[in-house]
C-alpha positions in Angstrom: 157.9 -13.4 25.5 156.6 -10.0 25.1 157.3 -7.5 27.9 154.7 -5.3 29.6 155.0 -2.6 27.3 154.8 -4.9 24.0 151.2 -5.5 23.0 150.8 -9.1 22.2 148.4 -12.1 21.4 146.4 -13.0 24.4 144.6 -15.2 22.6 143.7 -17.0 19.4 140.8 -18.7 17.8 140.6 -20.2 14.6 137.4 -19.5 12.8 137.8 -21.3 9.6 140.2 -21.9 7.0 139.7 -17.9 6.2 139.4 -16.6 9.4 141.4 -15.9 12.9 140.2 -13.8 15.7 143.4 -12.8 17.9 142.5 -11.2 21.4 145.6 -8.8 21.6 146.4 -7.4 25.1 147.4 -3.5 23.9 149.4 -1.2 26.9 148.0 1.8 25.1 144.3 0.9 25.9 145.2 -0.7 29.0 142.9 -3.3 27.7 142.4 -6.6 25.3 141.4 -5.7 22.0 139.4 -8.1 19.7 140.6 -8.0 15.8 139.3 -10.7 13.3 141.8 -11.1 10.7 140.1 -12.5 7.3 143.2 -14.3 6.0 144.3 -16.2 2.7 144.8 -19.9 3.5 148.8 -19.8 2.0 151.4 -18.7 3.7 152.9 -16.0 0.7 153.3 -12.6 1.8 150.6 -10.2 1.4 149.2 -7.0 1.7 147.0 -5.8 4.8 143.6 -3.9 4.6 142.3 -2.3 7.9 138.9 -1.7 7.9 137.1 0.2 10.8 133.7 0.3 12.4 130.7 3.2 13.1 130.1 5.6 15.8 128.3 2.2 17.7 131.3 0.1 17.4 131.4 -2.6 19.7 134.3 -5.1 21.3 132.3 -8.0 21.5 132.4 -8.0 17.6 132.8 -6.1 14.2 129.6 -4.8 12.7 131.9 -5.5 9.2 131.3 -9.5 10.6 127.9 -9.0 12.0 126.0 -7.0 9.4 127.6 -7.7 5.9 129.0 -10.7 3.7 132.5 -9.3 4.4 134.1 -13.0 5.2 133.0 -14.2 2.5 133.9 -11.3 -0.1 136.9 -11.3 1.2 137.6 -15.3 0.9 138.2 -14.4 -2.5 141.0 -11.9 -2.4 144.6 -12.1 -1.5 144.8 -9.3 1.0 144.7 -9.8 5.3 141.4 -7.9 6.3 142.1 -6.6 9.6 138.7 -5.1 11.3 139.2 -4.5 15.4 136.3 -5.1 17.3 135.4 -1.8 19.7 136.1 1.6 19.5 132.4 2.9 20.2 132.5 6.5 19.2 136.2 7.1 19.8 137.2 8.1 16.1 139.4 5.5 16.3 142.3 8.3 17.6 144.0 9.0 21.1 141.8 10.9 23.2 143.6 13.5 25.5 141.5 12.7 28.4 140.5 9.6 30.1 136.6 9.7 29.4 134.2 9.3 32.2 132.4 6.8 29.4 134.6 5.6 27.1 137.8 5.0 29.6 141.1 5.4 27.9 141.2 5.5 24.6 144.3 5.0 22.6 143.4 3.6 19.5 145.8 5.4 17.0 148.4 3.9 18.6 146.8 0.7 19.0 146.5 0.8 15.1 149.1 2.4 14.1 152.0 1.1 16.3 150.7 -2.1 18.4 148.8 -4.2 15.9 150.8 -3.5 12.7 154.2 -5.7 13.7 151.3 -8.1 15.2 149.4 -8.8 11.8 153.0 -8.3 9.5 154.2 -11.0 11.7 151.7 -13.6 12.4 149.6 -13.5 8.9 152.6 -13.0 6.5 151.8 -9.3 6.0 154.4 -7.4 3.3 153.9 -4.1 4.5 151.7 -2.7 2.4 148.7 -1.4 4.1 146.0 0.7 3.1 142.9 1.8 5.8 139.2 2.5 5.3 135.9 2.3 7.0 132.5 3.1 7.3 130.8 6.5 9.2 133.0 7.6 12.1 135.8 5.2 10.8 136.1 6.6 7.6 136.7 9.7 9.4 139.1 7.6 10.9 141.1 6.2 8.3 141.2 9.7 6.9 142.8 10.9 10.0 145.1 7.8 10.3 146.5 7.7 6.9 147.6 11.8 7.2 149.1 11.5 10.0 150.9 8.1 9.1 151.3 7.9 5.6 154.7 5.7 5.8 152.2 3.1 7.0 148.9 3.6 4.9 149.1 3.4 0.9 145.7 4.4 0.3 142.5 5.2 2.1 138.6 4.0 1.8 136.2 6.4 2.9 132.3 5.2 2.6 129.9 7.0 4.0 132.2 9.0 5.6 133.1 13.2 6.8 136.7 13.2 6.9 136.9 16.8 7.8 136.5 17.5 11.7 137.9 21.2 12.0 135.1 23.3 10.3 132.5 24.1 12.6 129.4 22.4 10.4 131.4 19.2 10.3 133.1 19.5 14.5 129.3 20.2 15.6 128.4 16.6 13.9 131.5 14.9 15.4 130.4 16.5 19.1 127.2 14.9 18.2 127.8 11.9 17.5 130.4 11.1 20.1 127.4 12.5 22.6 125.2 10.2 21.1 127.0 7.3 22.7 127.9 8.9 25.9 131.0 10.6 25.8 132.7 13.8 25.6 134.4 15.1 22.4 136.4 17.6 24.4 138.0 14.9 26.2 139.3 13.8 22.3 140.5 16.9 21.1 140.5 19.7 23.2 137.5 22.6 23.9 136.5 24.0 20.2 139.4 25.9 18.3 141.7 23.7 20.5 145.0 22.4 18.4 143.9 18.8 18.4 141.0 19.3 16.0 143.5 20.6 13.1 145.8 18.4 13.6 143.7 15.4 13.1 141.7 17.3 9.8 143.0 15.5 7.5 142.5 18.7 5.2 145.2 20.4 7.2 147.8 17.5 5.7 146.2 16.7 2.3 150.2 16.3 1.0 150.2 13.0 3.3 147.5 11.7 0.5 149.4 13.1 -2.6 149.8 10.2 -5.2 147.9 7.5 -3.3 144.2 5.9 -3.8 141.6 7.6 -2.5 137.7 6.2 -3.0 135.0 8.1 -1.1 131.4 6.7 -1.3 128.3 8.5 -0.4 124.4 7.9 -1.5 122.2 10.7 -1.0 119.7 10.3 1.7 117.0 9.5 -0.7 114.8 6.0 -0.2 116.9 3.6 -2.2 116.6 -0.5 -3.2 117.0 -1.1 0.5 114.6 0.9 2.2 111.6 -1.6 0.7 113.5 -4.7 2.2 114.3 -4.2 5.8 112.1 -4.1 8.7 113.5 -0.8 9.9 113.1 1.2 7.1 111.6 3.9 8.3 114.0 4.8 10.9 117.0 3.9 7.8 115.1 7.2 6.0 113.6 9.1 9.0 117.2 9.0 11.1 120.1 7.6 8.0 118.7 9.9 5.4 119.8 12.8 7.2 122.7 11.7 8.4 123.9 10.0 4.4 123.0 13.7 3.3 125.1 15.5 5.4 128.1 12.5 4.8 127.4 13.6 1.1 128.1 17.2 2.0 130.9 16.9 3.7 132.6 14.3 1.4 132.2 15.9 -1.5 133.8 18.9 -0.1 136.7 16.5 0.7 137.1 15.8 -2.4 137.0 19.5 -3.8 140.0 20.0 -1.6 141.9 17.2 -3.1 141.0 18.3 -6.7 142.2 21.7 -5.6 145.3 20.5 -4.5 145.8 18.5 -8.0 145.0 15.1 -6.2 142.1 13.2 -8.0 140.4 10.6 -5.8 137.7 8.0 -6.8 134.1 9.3 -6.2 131.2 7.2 -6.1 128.2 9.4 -5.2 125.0 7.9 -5.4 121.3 9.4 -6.2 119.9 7.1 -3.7 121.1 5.5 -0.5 120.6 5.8 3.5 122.9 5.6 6.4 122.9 2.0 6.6 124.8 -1.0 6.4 123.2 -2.8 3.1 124.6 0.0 1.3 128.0 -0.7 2.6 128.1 -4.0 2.0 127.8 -3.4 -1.8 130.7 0.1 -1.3 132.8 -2.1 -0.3 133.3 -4.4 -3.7 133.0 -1.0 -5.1 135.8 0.3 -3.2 137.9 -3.1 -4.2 139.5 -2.0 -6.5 140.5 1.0 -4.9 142.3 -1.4 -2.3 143.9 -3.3 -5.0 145.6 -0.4 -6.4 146.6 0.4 -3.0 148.4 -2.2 -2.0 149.1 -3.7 -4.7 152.3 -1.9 -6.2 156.2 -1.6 -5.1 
């Protein structure tokens, strides 16, 4: 039995052949924690990919299951897909304050010490783990992998600012986080605080040095999408502007890396809003990008 200070499975549910959804009760958060875990059917070791939410996350289920064909793409591959339900505009990192909103929020240690040992353990995981995620949590997975790159092989950024520091790109970050309610100084400190540098992943671009990087980014522009969905207006009027500054941001990310003689994968599209059909295809782009990963000694 675990004790009190040991997060462990509350709960389990089996999906389908491909898919368990484990209810994990995490001390950090003070809190159970919902993570569907898209699984091979064998029992062989493999790798583990942990893929993370928006700014609108929500526990009750992952916008990965709920808005894109990720079950089934990943039915296919030989890699745990790990994608917790929650973390609604937390940057998926621990916050130095409990928020009046968002309550406690400990996620990077839910992620990066609680659930790891949980997945390695219960779905024949081998240790090899790389990160990614859309928006806000491929800020995230930025962030994560810098400041744990024993754990994290390789990171997936799609649609995505990694950089947080730089007053253009902490003014968005403030933005977002008030867009759901909360308070981005109870994350990392007033402006010019410590915490924001330390979680730039700019500020430890070694951490990344000889390991995968993909960053994906459309333009803003109206693209195939726009003439097939209801909402498409609000996609262009509200997701163009928002793609076009993830464009900004992440292609300044990746002049950093160049600089520093580290050569990610760039997929930068002409076209493309802030929305989740354009997702759904990054991630088979970014695949591959996974595979190489995790996929080595």
């Amino acid at each position: 039995m675990a004790s009190p200070s040991t997060a462990s499975i509350a709960r389990e549910d089996q999906i389908s052949d491909a898919q368990t959804d484990i209810y994990i009760s995490s001390p950090a958060m003070q809190r159970t924690i919902l993570v569907h875990v898209l699984h091979p059917s064998h029992s062989a070791p493999r790798p583990s990919f942990y893929l993370l939410d928006g700014n609108e996350a929500r526990y009750e289920q992952s916008d990965w299951i709920a808005k894109t064909s990720i079950v089934e793409f990943a039915s296919t591959k030989n890699v745990n897909v790990v994608l917790p339900a929650g973390g609604e505009g937390s940057h998926y990192t621990d916050w130095q304050q409990t928020d009046p909103k968002f309550g406690v929020y400990k996620w990077e240690t839910f992620l990066a010490e609680e659930l790891p040992p949980i997945i390695d353990a219960r779905f024949n995981g081998n240790g090899r783990n790389a990160i990614g995620g859309t928006s806000m949590g491929g800020q995230a997975a930025f962030t994560l992998a810098t400041r744990n790159p024993e754990l994290f092989r390789g990171a997936i950024g799609i649609s995505a600012c990694p950089l947080v520091a730089p007053e253009p790109y902490q003014n968005s970050v403030r933005a977002g986080i008030a867009s759901r309610g909360g308070d981005a100084t109870n994350m990392w400190g007033p402006r010019d605080a410590p915490g924001w540098f330390e979680h730039d992943p700019a500020q430890n671009l070694d951490a990344l040095r000889g390991k995968p990087i993909y960053l994906y980014a459309g333009s803003g522009a109206p693209g195939i999408y726009e003439t097939q969905v209801d909402d498409a207006q609000e996609t262009v009027t509200v997701g163009g502007p928002i793609e076009a500054a993830a464009l900004v941001c992440s292609t300044d990310f990746a002049a950093r890396l160049i600089d520093e003689g580290i050569i990610p994968t760039v997929d930068f599209r002409s076209s493309g809003t802030h929305s989740w059909p354009y997702w759904n295809d990054a991630i088979r782009s970014a695949w591959p990008t996974v595979e190489a990963a995790v996929g080595g000694p």
